[in-house]
C-alpha beads as a LAMMPS data file, in Angstrom:
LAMMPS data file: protein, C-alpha beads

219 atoms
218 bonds

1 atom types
1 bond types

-500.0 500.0 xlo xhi
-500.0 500.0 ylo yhi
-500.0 500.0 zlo zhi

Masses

1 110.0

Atoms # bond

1 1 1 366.082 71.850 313.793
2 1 1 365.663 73.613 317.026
3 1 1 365.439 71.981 320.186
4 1 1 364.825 72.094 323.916
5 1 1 366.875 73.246 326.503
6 1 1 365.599 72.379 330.307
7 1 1 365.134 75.815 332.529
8 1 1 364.361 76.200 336.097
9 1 1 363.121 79.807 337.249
10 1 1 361.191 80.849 340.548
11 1 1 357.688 80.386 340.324
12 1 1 355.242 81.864 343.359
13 1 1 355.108 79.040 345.868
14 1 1 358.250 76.814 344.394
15 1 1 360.586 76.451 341.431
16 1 1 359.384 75.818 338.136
17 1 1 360.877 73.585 335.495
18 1 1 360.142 74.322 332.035
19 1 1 361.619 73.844 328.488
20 1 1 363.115 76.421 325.865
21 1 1 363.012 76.281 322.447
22 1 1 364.764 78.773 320.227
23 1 1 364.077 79.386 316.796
24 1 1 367.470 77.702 314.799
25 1 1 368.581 81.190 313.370
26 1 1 366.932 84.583 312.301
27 1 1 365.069 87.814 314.290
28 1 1 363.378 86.241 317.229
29 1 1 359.187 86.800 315.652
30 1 1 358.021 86.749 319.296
31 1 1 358.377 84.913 322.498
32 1 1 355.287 82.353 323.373
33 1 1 354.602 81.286 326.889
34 1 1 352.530 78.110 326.635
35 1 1 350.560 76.642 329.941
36 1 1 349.115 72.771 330.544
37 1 1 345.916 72.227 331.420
38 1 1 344.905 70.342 335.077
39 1 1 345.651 66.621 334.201
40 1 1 348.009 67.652 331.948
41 1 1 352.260 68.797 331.865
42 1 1 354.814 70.604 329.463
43 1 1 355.080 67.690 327.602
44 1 1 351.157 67.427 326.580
45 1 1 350.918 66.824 322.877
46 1 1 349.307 70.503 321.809
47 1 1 351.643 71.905 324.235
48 1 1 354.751 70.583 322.726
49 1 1 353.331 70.179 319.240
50 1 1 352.712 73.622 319.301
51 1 1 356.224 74.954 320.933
52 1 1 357.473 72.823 317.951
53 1 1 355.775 73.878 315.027
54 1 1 355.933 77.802 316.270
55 1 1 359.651 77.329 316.918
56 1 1 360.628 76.667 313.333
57 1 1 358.717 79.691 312.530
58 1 1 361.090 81.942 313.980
59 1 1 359.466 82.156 317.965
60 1 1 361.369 81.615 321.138
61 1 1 359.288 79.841 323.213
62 1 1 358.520 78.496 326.790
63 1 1 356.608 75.674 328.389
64 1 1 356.685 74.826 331.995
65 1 1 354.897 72.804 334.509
66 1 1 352.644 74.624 337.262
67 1 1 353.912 73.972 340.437
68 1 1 350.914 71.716 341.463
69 1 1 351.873 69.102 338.507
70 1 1 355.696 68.803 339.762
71 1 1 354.141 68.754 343.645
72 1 1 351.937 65.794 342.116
73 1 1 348.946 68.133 344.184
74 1 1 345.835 69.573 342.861
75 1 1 345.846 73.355 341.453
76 1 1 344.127 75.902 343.992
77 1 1 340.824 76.330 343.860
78 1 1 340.365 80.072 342.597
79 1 1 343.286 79.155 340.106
80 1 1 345.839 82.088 341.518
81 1 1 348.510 80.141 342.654
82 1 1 348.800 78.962 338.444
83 1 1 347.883 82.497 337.392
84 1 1 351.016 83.931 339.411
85 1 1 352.979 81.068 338.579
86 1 1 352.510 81.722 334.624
87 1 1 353.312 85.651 335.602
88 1 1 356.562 84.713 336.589
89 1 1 357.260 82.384 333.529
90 1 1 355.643 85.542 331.803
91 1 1 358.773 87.637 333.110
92 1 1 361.281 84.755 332.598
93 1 1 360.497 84.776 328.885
94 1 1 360.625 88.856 328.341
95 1 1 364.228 88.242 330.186
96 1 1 365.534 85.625 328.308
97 1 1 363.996 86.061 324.794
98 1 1 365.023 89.578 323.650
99 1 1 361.502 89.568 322.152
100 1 1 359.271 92.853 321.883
101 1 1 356.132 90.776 322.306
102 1 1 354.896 88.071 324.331
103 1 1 352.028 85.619 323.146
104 1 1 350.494 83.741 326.168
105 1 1 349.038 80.374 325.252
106 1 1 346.933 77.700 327.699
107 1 1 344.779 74.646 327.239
108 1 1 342.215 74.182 329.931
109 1 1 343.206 75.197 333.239
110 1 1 346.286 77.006 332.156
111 1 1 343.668 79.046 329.575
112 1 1 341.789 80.372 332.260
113 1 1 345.144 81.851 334.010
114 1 1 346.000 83.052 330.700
115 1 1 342.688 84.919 330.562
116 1 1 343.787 86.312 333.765
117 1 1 347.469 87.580 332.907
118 1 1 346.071 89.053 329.642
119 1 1 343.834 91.482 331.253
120 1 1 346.125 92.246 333.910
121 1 1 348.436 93.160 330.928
122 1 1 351.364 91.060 331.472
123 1 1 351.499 90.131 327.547
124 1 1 350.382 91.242 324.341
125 1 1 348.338 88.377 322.931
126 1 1 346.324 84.733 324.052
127 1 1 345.714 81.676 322.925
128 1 1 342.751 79.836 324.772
129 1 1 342.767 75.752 324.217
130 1 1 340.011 73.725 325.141
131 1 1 338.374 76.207 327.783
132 1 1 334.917 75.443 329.855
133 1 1 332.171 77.638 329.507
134 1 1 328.233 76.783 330.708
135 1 1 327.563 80.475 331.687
136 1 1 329.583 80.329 335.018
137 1 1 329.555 84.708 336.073
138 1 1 332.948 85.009 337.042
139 1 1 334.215 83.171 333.509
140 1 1 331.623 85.501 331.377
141 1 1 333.296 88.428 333.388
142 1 1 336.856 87.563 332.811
143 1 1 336.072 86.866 329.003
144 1 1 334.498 90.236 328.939
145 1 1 337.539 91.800 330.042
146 1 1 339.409 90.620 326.967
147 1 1 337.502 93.110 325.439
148 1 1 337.352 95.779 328.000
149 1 1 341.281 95.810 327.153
150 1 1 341.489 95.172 323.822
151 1 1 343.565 91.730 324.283
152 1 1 343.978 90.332 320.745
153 1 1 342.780 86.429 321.450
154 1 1 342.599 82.814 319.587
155 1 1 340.301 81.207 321.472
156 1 1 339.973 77.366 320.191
157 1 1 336.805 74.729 321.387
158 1 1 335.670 71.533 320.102
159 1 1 332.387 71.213 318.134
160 1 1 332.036 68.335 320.755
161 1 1 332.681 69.333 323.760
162 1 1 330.568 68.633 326.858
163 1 1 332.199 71.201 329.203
164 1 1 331.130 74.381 326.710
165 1 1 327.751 76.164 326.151
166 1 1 328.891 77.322 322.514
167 1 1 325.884 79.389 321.730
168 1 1 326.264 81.784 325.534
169 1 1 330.561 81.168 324.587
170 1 1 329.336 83.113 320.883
171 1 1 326.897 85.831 322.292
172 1 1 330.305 87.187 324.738
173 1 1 332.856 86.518 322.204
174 1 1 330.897 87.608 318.768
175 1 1 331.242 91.357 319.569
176 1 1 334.967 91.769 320.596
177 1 1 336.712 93.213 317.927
178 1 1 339.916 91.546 318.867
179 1 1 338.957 88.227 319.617
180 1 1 338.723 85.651 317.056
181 1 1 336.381 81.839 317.750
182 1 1 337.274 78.689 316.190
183 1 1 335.463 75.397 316.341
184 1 1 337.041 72.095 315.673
185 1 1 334.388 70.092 314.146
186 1 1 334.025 66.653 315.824
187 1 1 337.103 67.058 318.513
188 1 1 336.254 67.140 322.581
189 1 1 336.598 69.553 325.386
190 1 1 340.799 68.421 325.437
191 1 1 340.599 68.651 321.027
192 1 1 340.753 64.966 320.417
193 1 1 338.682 62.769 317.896
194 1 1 336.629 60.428 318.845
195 1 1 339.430 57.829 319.672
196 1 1 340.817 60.136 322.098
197 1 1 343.963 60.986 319.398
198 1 1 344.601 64.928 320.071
199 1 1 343.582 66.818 317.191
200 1 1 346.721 68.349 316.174
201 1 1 346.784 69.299 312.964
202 1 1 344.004 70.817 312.936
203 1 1 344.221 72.603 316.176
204 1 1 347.556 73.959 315.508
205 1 1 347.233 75.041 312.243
206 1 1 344.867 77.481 313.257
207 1 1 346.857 78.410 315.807
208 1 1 349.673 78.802 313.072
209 1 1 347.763 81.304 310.779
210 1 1 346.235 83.309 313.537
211 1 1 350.281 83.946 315.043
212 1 1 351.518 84.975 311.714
213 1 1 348.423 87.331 311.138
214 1 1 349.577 88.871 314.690
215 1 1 353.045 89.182 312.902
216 1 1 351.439 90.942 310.173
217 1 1 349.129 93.191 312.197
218 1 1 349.750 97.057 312.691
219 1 1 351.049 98.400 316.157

Bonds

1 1 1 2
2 1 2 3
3 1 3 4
4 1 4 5
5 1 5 6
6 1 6 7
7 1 7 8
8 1 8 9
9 1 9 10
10 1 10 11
11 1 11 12
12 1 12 13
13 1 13 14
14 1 14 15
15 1 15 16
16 1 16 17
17 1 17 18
18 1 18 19
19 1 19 20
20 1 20 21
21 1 21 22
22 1 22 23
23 1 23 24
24 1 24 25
25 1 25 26
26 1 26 27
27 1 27 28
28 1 28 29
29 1 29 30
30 1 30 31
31 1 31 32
32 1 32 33
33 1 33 34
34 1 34 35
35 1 35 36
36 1 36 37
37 1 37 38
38 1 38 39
39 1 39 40
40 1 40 41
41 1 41 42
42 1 42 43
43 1 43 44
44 1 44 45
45 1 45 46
46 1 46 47
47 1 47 48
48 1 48 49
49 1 49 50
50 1 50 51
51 1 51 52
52 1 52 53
53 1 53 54
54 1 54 55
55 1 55 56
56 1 56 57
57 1 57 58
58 1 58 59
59 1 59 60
60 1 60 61
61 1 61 62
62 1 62 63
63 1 63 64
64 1 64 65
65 1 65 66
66 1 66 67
67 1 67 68
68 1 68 69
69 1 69 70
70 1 70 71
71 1 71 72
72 1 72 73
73 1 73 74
74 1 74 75
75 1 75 76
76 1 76 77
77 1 77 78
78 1 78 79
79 1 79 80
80 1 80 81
81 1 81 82
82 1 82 83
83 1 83 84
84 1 84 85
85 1 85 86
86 1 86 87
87 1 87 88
88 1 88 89
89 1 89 90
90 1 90 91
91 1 91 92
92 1 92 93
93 1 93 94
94 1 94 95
95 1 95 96
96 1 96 97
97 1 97 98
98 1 98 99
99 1 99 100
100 1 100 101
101 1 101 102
102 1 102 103
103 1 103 104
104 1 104 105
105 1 105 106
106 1 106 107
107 1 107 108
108 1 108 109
109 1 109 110
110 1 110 111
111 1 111 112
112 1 112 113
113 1 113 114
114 1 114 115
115 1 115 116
116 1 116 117
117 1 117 118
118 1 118 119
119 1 119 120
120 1 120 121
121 1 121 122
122 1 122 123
123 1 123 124
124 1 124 125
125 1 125 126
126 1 126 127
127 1 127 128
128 1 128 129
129 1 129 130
130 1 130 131
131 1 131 132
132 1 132 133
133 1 133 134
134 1 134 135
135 1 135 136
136 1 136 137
137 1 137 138
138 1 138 139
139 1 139 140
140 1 140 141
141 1 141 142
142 1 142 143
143 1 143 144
144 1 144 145
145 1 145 146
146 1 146 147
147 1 147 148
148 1 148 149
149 1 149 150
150 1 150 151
151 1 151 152
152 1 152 153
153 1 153 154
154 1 154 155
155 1 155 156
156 1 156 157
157 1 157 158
158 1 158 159
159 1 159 160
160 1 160 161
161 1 161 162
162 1 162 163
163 1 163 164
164 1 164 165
165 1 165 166
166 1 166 167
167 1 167 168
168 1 168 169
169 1 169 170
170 1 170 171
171 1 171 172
172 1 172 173
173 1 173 174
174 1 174 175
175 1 175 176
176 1 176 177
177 1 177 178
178 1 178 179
179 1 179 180
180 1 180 181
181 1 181 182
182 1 182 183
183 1 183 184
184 1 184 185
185 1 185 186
186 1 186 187
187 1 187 188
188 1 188 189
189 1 189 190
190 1 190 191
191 1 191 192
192 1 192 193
193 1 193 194
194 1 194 195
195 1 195 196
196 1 196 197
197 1 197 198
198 1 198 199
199 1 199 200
200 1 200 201
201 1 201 202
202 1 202 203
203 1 203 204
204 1 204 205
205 1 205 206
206 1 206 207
207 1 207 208
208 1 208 209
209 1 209 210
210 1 210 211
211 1 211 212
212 1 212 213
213 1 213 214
214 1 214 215
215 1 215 216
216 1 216 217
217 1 217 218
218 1 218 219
């Protein structure tokens, strides 16, 4: 079974520390970058259940802690200090991996950086966890642009969720072609049940089926 070897690369304002996980033999599938969310770390269940699961199906992959959780700070306000922090774990992984393709996944905060990367073209592919949407401009905008460049997207909410307008989150994401919407019936804004237990299974095997249709998808 594969498992995790500590890393330290240079992130924008500070090293990072992060976690590799390569798949236990095989072609490398892809390499996946995956990003915390604000009260989160590397080590947040559908962060690590997800470098887990992905792992034994053949992808390298990389989680890391923004700076701000190692600093024990708050992330900046416009989010760019994360967004070039994830750039450069973005560049660690295409060095390290040997992979042709890199898959950028985030859960809250970390999501909206990966929205940011995408469409800036730093990797192939996104995963969005958990975002926040009530119709804030400069989040319809970015999601926009994941169409504008044709950025092939998972984007994964909770049926429950208090922080996401799901019928204004459907009218943006319903007509891009390359973005695909799933709704966890009866999980939160962070894709937990109503105990607070993260919704794993469920989360991740979406994420699962949606990674190996990517596999399967023409150039």
């Amino acid at each position: 079974m594969p498992e995790d070897r500590t890393v330290s690369f240079e992130g924008f304002s500070a090293p990072l520390r992060g976690k590799v996980r390569s798949p236990a033999s095989g072609a490398v599938s892809g390499a996946l970058v995956l990003a915390h969310g604000r009260n989160g770390d590397m080590d947040e269940p559908l962060v690590e259940g997800l470098s887990r699961r992905t792992a034994d199906l053949g992808w390298w992959t990389l989680r890391f802690n923004f700076a701000f959780a190692d600093a024990k700070g708050e992330p900046s306000a416009d989010t760019s200090d994360e967004i070039a922090d994830l750039r450069e774990a973005i560049a660690f992984a295409r060095r390290e991996s040997g992979a042709e393709t890199v898959t950028i996944v985030g859960r809250g905060l970390g999501a909206w950086a990966v929205v940011a990367a995408a469409t800036d073209e730093d990797a192939e592919d996104a995963i969005l966890l958990g975002i926040s949407y009530a119709g804030q401009e400069e989040r319809r905008v970015a999601l926009e642009r994941l169409g504008e460049f044709d950025v092939p997207a998972l984007i994964v909410v909770g049926s429950r969720s208090d922080r996401v307008d799901l019928p204004a989150l459907k009218a943006i994401v319903d007509p891009l072609p390359f973005v695909q919407l799933d709704v966890i019936e009866r999980a939160d804004h962070r894709l937990r049940d109503g105990a607070g237990r993260p919704m794993l299974d469920e989360v991740l095997t979406r994420c699962e089926a949606w990674l190996k249709g990517r596999l399967q998808a023409p150039a």
